[in-house]
Backbone bond lengths (Angstrom), bond angles and torsions (degrees), N, CA, C in turn:
res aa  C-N    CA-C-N  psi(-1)  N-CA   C-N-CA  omega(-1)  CA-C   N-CA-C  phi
1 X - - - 1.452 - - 1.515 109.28 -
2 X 1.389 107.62 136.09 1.485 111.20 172.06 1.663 123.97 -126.61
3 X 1.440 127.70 123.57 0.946 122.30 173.14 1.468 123.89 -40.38
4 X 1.723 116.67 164.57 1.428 110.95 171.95 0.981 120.93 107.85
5 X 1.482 129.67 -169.09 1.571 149.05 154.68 1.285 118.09 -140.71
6 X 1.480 116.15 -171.20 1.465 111.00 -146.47 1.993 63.78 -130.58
7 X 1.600 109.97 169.55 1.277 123.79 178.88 1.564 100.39 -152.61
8 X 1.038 126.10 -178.85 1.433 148.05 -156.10 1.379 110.65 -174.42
9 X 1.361 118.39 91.71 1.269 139.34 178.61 2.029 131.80 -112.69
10 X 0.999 96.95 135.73 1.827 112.97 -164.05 1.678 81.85 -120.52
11 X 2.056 96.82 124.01 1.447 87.38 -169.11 1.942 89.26 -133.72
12 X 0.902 122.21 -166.88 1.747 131.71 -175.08 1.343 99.48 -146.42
13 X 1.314 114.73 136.59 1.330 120.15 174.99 1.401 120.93 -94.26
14 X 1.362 128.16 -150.02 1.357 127.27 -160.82 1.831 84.94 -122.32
15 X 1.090 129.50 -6.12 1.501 105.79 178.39 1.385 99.18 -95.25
16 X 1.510 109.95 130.85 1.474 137.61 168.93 1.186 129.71 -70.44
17 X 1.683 107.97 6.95 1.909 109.71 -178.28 2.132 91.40 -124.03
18 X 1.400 104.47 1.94 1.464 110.66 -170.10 1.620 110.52 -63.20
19 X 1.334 114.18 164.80 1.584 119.29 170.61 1.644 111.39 -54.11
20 X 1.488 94.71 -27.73 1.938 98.31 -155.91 1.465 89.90 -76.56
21 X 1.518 127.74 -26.33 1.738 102.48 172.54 1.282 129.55 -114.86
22 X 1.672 98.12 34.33 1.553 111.10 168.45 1.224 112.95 -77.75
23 X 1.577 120.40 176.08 1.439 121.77 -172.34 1.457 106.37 -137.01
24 X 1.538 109.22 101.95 1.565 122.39 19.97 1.444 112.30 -90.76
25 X 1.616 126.20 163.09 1.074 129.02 -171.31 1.629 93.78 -73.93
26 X 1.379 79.92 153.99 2.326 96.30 163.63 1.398 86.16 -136.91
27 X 1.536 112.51 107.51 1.314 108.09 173.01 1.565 113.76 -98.60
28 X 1.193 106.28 176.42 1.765 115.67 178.28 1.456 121.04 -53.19
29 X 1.291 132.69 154.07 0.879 155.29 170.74 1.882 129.35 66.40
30 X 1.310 128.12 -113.24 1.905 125.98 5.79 1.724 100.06 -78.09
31 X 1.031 99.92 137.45 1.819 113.04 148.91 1.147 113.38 -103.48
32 X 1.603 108.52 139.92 1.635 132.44 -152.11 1.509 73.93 -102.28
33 X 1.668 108.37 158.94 1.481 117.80 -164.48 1.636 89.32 -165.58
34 X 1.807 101.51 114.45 1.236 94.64 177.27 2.117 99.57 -97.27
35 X 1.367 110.69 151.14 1.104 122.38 -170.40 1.995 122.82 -128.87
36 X 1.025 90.70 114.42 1.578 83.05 -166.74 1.828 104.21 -127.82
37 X 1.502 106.03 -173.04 1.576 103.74 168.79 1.317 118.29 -129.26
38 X 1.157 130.94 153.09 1.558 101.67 167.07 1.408 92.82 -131.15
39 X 1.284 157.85 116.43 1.470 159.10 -125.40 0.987 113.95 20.86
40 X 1.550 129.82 -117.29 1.461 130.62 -171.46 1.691 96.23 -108.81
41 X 0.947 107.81 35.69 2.048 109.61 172.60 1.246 108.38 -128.53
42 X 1.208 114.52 124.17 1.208 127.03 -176.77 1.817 109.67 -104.34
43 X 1.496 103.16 129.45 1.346 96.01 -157.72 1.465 96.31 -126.96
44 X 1.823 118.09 117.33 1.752 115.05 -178.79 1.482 107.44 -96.59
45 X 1.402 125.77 150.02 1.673 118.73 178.09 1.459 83.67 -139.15
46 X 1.810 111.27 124.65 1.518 117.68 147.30 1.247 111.23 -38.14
47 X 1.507 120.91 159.70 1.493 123.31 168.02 1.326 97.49 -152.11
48 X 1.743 114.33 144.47 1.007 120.77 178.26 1.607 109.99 -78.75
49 X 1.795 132.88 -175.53 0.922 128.10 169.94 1.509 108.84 -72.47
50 X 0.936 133.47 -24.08 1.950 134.08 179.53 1.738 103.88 -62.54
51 X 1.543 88.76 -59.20 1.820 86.17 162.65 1.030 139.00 -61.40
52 X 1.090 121.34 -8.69 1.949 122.62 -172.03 1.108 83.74 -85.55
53 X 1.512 116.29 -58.09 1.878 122.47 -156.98 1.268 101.51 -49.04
54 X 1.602 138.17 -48.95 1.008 160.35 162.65 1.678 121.03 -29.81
55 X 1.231 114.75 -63.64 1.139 127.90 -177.23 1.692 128.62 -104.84
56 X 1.346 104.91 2.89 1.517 119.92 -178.99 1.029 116.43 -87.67
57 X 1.441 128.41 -13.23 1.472 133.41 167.35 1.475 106.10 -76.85
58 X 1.476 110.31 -59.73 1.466 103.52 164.72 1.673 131.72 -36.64
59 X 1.053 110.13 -63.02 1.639 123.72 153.08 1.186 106.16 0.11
60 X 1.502 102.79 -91.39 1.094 133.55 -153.93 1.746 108.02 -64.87
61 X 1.790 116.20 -34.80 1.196 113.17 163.83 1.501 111.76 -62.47
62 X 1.117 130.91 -56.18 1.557 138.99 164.65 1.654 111.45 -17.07
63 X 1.563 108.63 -54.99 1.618 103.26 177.23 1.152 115.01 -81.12
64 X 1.765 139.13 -13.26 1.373 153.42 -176.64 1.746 80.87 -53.87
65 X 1.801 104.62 -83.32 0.980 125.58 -159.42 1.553 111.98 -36.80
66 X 1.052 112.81 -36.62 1.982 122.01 -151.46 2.037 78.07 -74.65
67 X 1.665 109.83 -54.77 1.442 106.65 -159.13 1.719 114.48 -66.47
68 X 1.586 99.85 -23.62 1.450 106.47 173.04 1.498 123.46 -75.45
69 X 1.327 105.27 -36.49 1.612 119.40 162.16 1.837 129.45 -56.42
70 X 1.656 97.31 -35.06 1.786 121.83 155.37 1.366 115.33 -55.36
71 X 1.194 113.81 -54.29 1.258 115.31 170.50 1.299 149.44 -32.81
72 X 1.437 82.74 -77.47 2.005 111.09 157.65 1.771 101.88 -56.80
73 X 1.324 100.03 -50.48 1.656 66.87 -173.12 1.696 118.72 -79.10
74 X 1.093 127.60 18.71 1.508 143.31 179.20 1.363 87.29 -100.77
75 X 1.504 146.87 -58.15 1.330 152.32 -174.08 1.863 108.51 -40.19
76 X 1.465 99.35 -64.61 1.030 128.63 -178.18 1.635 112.87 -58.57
77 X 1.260 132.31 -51.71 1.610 129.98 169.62 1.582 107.35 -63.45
78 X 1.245 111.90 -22.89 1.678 102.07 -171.27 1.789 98.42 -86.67
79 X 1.211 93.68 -24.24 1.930 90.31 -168.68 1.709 90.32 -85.63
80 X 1.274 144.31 -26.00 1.377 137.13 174.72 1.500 97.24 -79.97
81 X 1.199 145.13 -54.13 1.302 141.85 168.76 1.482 110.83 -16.14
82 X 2.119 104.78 -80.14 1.411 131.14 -161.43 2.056 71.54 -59.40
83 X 1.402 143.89 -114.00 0.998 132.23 -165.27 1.670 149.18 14.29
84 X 1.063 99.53 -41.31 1.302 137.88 158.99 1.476 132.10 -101.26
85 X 1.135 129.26 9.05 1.265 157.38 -169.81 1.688 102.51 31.65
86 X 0.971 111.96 46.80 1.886 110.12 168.72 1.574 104.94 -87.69
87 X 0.699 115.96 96.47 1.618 116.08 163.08 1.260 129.51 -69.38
88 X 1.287 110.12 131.73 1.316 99.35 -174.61 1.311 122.79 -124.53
């Protein structure tokens, strides 16, 4: 399992005679950008297409988990709630 999401990004470079700052722009790519956190840092890594294929199942188990883990703990306050008779 891997934290994060996957992104899809159209980017402009730093050369000033390039397509990406003509008008209208044709910007770069998209490059897929996996994005995660690990405390309060948020950390993006380009990924090639070999890697997405690679790591997008993981991903994607990573967010299974986060919504199944939401759950239970939503499960869990209502059954200590009903227990305690707090209604909510």
């Amino acid at each position: 399992m891997l934290p994060g999401g996957l992104v899809n990004r159209m980017t402009r470079c730093g050369k000033s005679n390039c397509r990406c700052h003509a008008e209208p722009p044709q910007l770069h790519g998209p490059y897929t950008q996996w994005g995660y956190s690990i405390g309060r840092t948020r950390i993006t890594r380009r990924l090639t297409p070999e890697q997405v294929e690679r790591y997008q199942p993981e991903i994607d188990r990573g967010r299974r988990f986060i919504k199944l883990a939401e759950a239970l703990d939503e499960a869990e306050v209502r059954r200590v709630e009903r227990a305690e008779g707090w209604g909510r």
